[in-house]
C-alpha positions as CSV (number, residue, x, y, z in Angstrom):
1,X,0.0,0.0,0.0
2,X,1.3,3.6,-0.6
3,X,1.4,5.8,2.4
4,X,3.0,9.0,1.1
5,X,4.7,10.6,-2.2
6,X,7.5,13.2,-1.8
7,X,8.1,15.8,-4.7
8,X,11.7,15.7,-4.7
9,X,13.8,19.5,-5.6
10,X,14.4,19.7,-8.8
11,X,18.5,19.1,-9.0
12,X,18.1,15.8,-7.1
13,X,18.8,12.8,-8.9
14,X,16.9,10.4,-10.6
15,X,15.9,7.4,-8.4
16,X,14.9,4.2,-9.8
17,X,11.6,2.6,-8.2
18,X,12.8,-1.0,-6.0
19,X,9.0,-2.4,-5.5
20,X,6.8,-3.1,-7.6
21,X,4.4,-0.6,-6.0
22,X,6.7,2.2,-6.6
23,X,7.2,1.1,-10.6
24,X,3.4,1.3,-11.0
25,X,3.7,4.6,-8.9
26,X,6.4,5.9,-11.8
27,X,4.5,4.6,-14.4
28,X,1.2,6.3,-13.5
29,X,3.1,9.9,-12.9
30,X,4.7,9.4,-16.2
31,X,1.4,8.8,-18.1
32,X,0.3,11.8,-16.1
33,X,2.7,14.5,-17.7
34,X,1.5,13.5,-20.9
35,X,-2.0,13.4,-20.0
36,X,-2.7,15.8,-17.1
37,X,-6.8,14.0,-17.3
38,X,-5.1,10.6,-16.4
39,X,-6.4,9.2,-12.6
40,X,-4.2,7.6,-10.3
41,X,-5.5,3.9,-9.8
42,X,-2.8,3.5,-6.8
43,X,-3.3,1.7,-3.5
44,X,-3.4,3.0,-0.9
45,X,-3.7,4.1,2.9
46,X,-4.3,7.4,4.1
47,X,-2.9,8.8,7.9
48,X,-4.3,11.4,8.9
49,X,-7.6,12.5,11.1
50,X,-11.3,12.1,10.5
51,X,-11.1,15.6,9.0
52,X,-8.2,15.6,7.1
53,X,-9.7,12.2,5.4
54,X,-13.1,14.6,4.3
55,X,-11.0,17.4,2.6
56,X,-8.7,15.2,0.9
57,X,-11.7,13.3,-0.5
58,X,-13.4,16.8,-1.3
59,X,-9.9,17.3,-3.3
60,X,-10.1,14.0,-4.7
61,X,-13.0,15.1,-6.3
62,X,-11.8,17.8,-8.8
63,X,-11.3,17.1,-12.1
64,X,-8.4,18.1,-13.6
65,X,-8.1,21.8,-15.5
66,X,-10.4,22.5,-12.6
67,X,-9.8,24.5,-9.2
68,X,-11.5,24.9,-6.2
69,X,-10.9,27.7,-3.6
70,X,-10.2,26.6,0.3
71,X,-13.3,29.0,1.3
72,X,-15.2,26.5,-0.7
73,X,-13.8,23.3,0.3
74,X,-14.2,25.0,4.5
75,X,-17.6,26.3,3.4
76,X,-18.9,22.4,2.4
77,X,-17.3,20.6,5.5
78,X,-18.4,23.4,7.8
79,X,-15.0,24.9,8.4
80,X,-12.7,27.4,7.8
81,X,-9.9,27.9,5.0
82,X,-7.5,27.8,7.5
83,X,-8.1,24.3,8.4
84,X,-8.2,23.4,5.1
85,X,-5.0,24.9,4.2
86,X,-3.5,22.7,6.6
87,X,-4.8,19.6,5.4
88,X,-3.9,20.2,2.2
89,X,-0.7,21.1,3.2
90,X,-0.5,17.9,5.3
91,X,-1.8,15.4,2.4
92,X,0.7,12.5,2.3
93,X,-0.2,12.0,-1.5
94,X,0.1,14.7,-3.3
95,X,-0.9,14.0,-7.5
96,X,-3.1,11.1,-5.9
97,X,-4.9,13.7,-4.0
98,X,-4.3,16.7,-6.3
99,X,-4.1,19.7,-3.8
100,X,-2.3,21.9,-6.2
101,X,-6.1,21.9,-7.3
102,X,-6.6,24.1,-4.3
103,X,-6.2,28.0,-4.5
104,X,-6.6,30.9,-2.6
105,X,-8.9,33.6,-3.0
106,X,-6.1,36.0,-4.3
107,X,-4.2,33.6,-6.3
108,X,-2.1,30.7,-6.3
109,X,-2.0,29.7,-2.6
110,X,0.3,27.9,-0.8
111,X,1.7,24.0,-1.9
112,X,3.0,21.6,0.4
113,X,3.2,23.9,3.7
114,X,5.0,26.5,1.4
115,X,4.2,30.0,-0.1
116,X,7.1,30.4,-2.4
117,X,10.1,28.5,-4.0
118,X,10.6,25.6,-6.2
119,X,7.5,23.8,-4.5
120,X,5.2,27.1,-5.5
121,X,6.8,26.6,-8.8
122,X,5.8,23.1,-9.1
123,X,2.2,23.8,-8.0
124,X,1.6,26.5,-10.7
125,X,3.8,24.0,-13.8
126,X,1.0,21.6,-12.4
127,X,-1.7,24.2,-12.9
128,X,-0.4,25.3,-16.1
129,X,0.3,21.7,-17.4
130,X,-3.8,21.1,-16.7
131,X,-4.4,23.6,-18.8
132,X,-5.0,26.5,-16.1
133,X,-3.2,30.2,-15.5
134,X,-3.5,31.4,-12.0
């Protein structure tokens, strides 16, 4: 089972997947950055708490080239965009559970408990690559 995917900087090496799991994993993020519409069939088992479990399956449900903003995502589970912001930014799957699909009111947002650098960069390539300008 897959418990959590790591974007990796962008100078680090290559790694080749040891598992089966992890070749399927490559495979399915490959087949991805051809074809940002391609779902993730992947299994797996999600850590996190009861709450964390309903935004990432209110995340899980955006299609991709689509966004939703964390006042919307709070606003259905009764919360804030605070808390949401930190589940997204606590989602042990990211691309599984596509949180770069999440944006702020003003703009881009923040991506993987960040709000600037390479890992901002990624999020908007991902936004881009899906067919989106934010």
């Amino acid at each position: 089972m897959l418990t959590e995917l790591f974007f990796l900087p962008p100078d680090h090496p290559l790694i080749t997947p040891a598992s089966p799991l992890g070749q399927c994993a490559a495979e399915q993020l490959a087949a991805y950055l051809v074809d940002p519409t391609v779902i993730f069939d992947l299994p797996a088992r999600l850590k996190g708490t009861a709450f964390q479990k309903r935004v990432w399956a209110e995340i899980s449900a955006i299609p991709a080239g689509h966004v939703r903003r964390y006042q919307e995502i709070a606003r259905n589970l009764g919360s804030v965009a605070r808390a949401v912001g930190q589940a997204c930014g606590a989602n042990p799957l990211p691309m599984v559970i596509p949180c770069h699909r999440v944006v702020s009111a003003a703009g881009l947002g923040g991506f993987a408990n960040h709000t600037d650098g390479w890992l901002t960069q990624t999020k908007r390539w991902l936004l881009w690559h899906e067919g989106l300008l934010i």
